[in-house]
C-alpha positions in Angstrom: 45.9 271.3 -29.0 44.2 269.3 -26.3 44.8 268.1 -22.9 46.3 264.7 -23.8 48.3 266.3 -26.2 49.8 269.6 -24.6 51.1 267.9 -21.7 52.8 264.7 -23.9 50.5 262.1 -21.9 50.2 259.4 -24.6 53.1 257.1 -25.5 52.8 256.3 -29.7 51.7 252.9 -28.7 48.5 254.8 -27.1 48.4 257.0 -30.1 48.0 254.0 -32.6 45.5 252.2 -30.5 43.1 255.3 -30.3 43.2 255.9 -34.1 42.0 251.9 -34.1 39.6 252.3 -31.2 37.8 255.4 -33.2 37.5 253.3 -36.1 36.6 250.2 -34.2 33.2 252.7 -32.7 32.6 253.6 -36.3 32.5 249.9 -37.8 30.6 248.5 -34.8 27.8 250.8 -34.1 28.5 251.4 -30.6 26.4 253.7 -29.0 27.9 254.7 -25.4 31.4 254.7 -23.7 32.2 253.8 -20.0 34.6 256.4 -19.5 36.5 255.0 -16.4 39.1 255.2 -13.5 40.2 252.7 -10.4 39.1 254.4 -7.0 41.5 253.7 -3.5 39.4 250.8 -3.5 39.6 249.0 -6.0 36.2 249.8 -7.4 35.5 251.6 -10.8 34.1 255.1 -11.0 33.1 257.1 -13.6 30.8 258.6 -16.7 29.1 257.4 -19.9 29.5 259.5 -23.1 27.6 259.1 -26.0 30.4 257.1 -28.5 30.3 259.9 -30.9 31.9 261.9 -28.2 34.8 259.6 -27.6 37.0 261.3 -30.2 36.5 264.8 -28.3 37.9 262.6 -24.3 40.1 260.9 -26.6 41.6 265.0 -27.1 41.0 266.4 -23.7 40.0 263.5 -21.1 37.5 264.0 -19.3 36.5 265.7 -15.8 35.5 264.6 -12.4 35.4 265.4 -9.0 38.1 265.7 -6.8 36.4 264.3 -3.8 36.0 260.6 -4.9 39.4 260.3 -3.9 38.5 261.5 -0.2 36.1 258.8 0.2 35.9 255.6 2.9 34.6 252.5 2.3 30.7 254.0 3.1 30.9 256.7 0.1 31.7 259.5 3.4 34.3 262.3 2.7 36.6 262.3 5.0 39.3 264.8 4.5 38.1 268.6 4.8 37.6 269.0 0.9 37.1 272.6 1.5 39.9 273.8 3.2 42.9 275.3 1.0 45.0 272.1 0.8 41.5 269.6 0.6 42.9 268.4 3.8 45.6 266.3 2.0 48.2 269.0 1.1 47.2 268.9 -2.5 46.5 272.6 -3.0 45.2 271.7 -7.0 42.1 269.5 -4.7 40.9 272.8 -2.7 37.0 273.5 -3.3 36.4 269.5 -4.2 38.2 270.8 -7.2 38.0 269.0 -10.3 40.7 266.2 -11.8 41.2 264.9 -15.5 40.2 261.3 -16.1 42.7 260.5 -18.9 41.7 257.5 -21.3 44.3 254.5 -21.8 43.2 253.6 -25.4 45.0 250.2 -24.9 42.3 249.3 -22.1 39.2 249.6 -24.6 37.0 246.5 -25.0 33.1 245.7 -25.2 31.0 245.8 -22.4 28.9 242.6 -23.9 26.0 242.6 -21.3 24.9 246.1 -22.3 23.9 246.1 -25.6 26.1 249.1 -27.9 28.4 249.5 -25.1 32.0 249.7 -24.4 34.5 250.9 -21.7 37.9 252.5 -21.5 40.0 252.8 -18.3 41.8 256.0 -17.1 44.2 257.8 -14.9 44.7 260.6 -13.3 45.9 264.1 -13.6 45.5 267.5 -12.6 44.7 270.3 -14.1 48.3 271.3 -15.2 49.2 267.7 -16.3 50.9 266.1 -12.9 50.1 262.7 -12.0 46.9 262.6 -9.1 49.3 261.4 -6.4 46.0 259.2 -5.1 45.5 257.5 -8.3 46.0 253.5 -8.2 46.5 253.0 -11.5 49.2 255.8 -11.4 50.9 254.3 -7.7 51.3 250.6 -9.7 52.9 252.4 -12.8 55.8 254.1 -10.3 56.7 250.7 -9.1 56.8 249.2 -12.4 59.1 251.8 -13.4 61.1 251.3 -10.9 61.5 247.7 -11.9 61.6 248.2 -15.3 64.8 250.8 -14.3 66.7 247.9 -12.8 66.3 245.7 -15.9 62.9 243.8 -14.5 59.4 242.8 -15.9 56.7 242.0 -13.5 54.6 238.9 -14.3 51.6 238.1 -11.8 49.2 235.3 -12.4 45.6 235.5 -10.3 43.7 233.1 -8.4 40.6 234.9 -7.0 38.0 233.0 -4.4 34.6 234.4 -4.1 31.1 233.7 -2.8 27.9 232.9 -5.5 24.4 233.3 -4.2 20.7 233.7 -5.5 19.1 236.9 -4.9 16.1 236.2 -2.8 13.9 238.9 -3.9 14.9 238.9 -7.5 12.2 241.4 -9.6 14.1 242.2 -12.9 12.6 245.4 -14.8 12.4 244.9 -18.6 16.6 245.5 -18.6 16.8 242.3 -16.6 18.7 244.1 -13.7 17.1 243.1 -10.1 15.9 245.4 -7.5 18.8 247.0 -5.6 18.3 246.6 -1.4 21.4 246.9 1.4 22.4 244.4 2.2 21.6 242.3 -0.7 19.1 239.4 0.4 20.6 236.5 -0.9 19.4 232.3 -0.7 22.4 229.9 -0.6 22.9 227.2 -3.8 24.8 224.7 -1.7 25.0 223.5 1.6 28.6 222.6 3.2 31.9 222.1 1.9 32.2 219.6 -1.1 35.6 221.3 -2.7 35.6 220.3 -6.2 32.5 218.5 -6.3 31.4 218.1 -10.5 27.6 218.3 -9.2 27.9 221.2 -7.1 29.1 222.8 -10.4 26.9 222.0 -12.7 24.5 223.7 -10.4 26.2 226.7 -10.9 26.6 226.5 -14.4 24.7 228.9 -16.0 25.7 231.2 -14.2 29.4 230.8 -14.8 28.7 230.1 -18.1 27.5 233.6 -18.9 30.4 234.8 -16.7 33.1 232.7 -18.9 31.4 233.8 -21.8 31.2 238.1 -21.5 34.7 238.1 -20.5 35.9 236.2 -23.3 33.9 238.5 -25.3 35.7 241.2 -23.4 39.3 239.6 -23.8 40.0 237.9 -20.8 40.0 234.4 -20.7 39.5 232.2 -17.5 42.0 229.2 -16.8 39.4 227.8 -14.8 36.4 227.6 -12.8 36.3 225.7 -9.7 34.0 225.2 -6.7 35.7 225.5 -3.6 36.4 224.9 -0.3 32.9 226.9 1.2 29.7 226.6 0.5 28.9 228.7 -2.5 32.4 230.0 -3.4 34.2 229.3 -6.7 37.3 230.3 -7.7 38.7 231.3 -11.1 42.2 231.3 -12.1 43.7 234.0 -15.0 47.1 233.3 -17.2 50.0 235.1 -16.0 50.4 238.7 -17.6 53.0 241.2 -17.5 52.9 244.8 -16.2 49.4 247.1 -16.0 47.3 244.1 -17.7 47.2 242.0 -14.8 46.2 244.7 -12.8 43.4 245.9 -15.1 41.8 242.4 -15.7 41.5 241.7 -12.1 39.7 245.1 -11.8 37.5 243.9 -14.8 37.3 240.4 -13.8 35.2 241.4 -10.1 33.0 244.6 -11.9 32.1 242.4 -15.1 31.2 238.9 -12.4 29.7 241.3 -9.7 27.2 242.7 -12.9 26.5 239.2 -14.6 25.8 238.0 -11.8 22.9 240.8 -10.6 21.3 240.8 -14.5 20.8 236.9 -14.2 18.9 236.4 -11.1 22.3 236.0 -8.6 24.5 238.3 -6.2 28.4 238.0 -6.2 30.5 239.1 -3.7 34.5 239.4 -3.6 33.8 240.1 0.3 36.5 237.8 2.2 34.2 235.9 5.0 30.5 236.8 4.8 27.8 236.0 7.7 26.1 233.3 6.4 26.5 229.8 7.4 28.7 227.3 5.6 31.0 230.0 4.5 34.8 230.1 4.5 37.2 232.8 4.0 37.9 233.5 0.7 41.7 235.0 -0.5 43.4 235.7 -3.7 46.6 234.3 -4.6 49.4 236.8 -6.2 51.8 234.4 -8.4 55.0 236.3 -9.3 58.1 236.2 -10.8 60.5 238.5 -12.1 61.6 238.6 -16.1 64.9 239.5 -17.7 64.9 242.7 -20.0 67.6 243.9 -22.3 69.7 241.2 -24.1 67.6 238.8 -23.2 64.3 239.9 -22.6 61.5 237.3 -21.1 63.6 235.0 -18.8 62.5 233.9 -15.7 65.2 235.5 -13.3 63.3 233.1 -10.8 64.9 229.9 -12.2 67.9 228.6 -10.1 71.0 227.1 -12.2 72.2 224.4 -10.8 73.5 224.2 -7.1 71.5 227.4 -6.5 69.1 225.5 -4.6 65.3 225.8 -5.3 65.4 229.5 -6.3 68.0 231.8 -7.7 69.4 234.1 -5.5 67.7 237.5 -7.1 64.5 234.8 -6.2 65.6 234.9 -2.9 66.0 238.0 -1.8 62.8 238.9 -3.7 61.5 236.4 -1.3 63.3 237.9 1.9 61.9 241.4 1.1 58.4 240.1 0.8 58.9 238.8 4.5 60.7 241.8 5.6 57.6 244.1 4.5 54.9 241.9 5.1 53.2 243.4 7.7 53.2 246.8 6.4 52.1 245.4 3.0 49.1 243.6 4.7 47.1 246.8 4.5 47.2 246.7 0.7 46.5 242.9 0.5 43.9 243.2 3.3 42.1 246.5 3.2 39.2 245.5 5.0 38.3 245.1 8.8 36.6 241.8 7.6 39.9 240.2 6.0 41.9 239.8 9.1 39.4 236.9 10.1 40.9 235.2 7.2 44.5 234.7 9.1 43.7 231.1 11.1 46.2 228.4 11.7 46.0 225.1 9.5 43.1 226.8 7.1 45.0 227.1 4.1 45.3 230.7 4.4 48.7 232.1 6.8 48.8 233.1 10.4 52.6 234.3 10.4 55.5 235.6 8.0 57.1 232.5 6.4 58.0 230.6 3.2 57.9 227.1 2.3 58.3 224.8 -1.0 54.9 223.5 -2.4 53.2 224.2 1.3 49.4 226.3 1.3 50.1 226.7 4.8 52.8 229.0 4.3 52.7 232.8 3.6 55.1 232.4 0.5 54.6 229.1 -1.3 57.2 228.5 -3.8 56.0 226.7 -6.9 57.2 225.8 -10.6 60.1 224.0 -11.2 64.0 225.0 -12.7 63.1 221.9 -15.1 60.1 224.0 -17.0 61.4 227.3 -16.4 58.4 228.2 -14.0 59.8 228.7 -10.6 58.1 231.5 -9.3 56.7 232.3 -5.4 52.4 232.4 -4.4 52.1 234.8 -2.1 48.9 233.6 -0.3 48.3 236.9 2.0 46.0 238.9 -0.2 42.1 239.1 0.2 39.5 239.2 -2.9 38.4 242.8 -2.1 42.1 244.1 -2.3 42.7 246.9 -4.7 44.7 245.3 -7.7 47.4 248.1 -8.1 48.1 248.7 -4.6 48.6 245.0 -3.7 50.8 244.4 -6.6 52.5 247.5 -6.1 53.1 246.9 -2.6 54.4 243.2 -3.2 56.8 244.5 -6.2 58.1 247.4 -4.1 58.8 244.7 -1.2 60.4 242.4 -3.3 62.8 245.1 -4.7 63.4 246.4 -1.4 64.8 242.8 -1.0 67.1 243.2 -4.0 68.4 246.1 -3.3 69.5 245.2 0.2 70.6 241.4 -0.6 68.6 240.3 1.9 69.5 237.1 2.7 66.4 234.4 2.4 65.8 232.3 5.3 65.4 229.2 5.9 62.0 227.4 5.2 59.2 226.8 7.3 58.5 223.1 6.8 55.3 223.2 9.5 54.2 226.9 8.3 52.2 226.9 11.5 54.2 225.9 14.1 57.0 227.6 13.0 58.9 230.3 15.2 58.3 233.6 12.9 56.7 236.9 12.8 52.8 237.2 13.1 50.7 238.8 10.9 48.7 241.4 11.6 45.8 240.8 13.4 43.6 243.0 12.5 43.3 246.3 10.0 44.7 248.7 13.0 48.2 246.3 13.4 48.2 246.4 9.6 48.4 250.5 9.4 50.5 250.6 12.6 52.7 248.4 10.4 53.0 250.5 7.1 53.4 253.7 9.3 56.4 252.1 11.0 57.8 250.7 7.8 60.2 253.3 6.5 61.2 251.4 3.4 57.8 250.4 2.2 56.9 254.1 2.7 59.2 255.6 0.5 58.5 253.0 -1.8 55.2 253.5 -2.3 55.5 257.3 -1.6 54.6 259.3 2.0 52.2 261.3 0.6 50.6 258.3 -0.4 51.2 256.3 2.7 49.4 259.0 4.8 46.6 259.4 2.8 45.7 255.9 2.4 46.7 255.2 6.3 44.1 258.2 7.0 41.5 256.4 5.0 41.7 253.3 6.7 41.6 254.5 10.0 38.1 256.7 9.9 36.3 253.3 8.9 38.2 251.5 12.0 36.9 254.7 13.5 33.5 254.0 12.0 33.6 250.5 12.6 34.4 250.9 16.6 31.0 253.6 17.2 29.2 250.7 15.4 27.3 248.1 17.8 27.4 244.7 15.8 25.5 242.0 15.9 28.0 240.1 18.7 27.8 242.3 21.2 23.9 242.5 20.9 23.3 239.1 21.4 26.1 238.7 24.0 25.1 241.5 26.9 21.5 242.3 25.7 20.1 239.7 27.8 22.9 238.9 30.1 23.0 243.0 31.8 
């Protein structure tokens, strides 16, 4: 019997789908696995098997170490990995113990850009079968449980901004895959802001073509492409999808562009504001809405009935507890010290905790229409480097918070910036001062877990205030 197995960690829908993925490596001729799991940060970690050896992870999963979970932004450990609880009360971590990546069959699909090669993702567990309390994947899954527990689906539909450059000091090996340097040295492809502009896309083209193409091939399929507001930023848009998937192909979606990108000459980055000139800010858009299970399963719970106003009233208070929690929740939408220079006034990205109807100014925009059955709310908070699973999970726990306590919604902010109502956190220090303080969203989300990430965000503030940046030298080097 093997790991998978003894501790009952597959449902039969999992079951089915690696009986067809095994067959699927057979018939294809794949030669190598990504074996694969979601890190704190959003990023993917993990090993490549030879594809005859899938069957054999496909039994017992697969190991790694501990310690990846312990790790900042920089790659530094920064819990005491050696002490008996590995400095996070988890006695089954001690000795940068190991952990069980367990493969979701469902997740399997080609890696097109690498010739033979495909890629599952993974949770997970410890040795004796418990959940990895850290895992991302694992903290998204609790809150959907808890939604699907009071009769609710989750449905999230992406818009994700980012920044396209050239690599300046491109030298592809016989693979195609550039020379790697830190930071990247990249040349811009357009100058200013021309948002929309037909030309400035075709200049991107090939590019974005190859993109659009390998994740077709990979199963996810891009509403759109668009150049936006900055120079060299595009944004692509994703159909709304229920549960885990729209997690998982947001994940896929950065790792599969980020790659393309390097084999073909150009560097991507999901970074929210970078130092070059020309540049704006660039966010990611959660669309949500709530759907009916049980009798009748798939409705929009979102949709007022008449003389409910623009919203139903479960809409509502989804709403309310989004405001309630949105500054503790800012730390999982904005996990890095760079996103907070996203929050301007009359930018099109927030600057305070408000809602409005059909209003980019607003934290909340509500969108959709009773008419159509597609009234559903655009949270706007959220930068592109977020971790999918912990912003979604953070925004769904929020929202049933809201539910729960029929809190009532209030009323609009028709100028979203001059509005009297709460600030958003300035920076990533407010933001973990914020969920700290936030008893709801901490039991929500779990303490454990609260503590942990909270502890991981404030060694790279730590970090970030011993390091003398490229402000301060030009202000005082000259001037004292």
């Amino acid at each position: 019997m093997g790991f998978i197995e003894k501790f009952g960690l597959w449902t039969e829908e999992q079951k089915e789908a690696a009986r067809a993925v095994l067959a699927r490596v057979q018939d294809e001729g794949l030669r190598s696995v990504r074996v694969s799991f979601v890190d704190q940060h959003g990023l993917l970690r993990g090993k490549t098997i030879p594809a005859s050896g899938l069957a054999a992870v496909f039994r017992g999963g697969i190991s790694c170490v501990s310690t990846l979970l312990s790790k900042d932004t920089s790659g530094t450990t920064v819990f005491s990995a050696f002490n008996p609880d590995a400095g996070l009360g988890v006695a089954e971590m001690a000795g940068a113990a190991d952990i069980v990546m367990v493969p979701d069959p469902t997740t399997f699909h080609l890696v097109p850009w690498a010739g033979g090669t495909a890629r599952v993702l993974c949770d997970l567990r410890f040795a004796n079968g418990e959940q990895v309390p850290f895992c991302s994947r694992g903290v998204f899954r609790n809150a959907l449980d808890r939604a699907t527990a009071a009769g609710y689906g989750y449905l999230t539909g992406l818009e994700i901004e980012f920044h396209l450059y050239r690599r300046a000091e491109h030298f592809p090996n016989a693979d195609g895959i550039g020379r790697g340097t830190h930071p990247t040295p990249v040349e811009p492809i357009n100058q200013g802001n021309q948002l929309l502009a037909e030309d400035r896309g075709d200049e991107v083209e090939p590019a974005t073509r190859r993109i659009r193409e390998v994740l077709e091939a990979m199963g996810i399929e891009l509403r759109s492409v668009e150049v936006e507001y900055g120079a060299n930023q595009l944004e692509v848009t994703l159909d709304p999808a229920l549960g885990l998937a729209s997690a998982d192909a947001m994940v896929l979606l950065r790792s599969t562009i980020k790659q393309v990108a390097r084999r073909s000459g150009y560097h991507a980055t999901f970074m929210c504001r970078p130092q070059i000139p020309d540049s704006k800010s660039s966010g990611w858009h959660l669309h949500q809405s709530l759907l009916s299970a049980g009798a009748d399963p798939g409705r929009n719970l979102f949709v007022p009935a008449d003389g409910e106003g623009p919203i139903s009233p479960v809409g509502g208070q989804f709403i309310a507890g989004q405001l309630a929690h949105a500054s503790a929740a800012c730390v999982f939408a904005n996990p890095t010290i760079n996103g907070y220079k996203r929050f301007q006034p009359y930018s099109m990205a927030p600057d305070r905790i408000a809602w409005a109807r059909d209003n980019r100014g607003a934290m909340i925009r509500l969108v959709g229409s009773a008419e159509d059955g597609t009234t559903h709310v655009e949270n706007r908070i959220g930068e592109s480097a977020a971790n999918p699973y912990l912003y979604m999970a953070s925004q769904l726990h929020s929202g049933l918070e809201g539910i729960a306590a029929k809190l009532p919604l209030v009323p609009s902010a028709d100028d979203p910036y001059t509005t009297e109502a709460g600030r958003l956190p300035v920076n990533l220090r407010e933001a973990v001062d914020a969920l700290e303080a936030d008893t709801g969203l901490t039991r929500a989300m779990g303490a454990r877990f609260v503590a942990y990430y909270a502890a991981l965000k404030r060694a790279e503030i730590a970090r970030f205030e011993r390091t003398v940046t490229d402000w301060e030298h030009r202000e005082y080097f000259d001037l004292f």
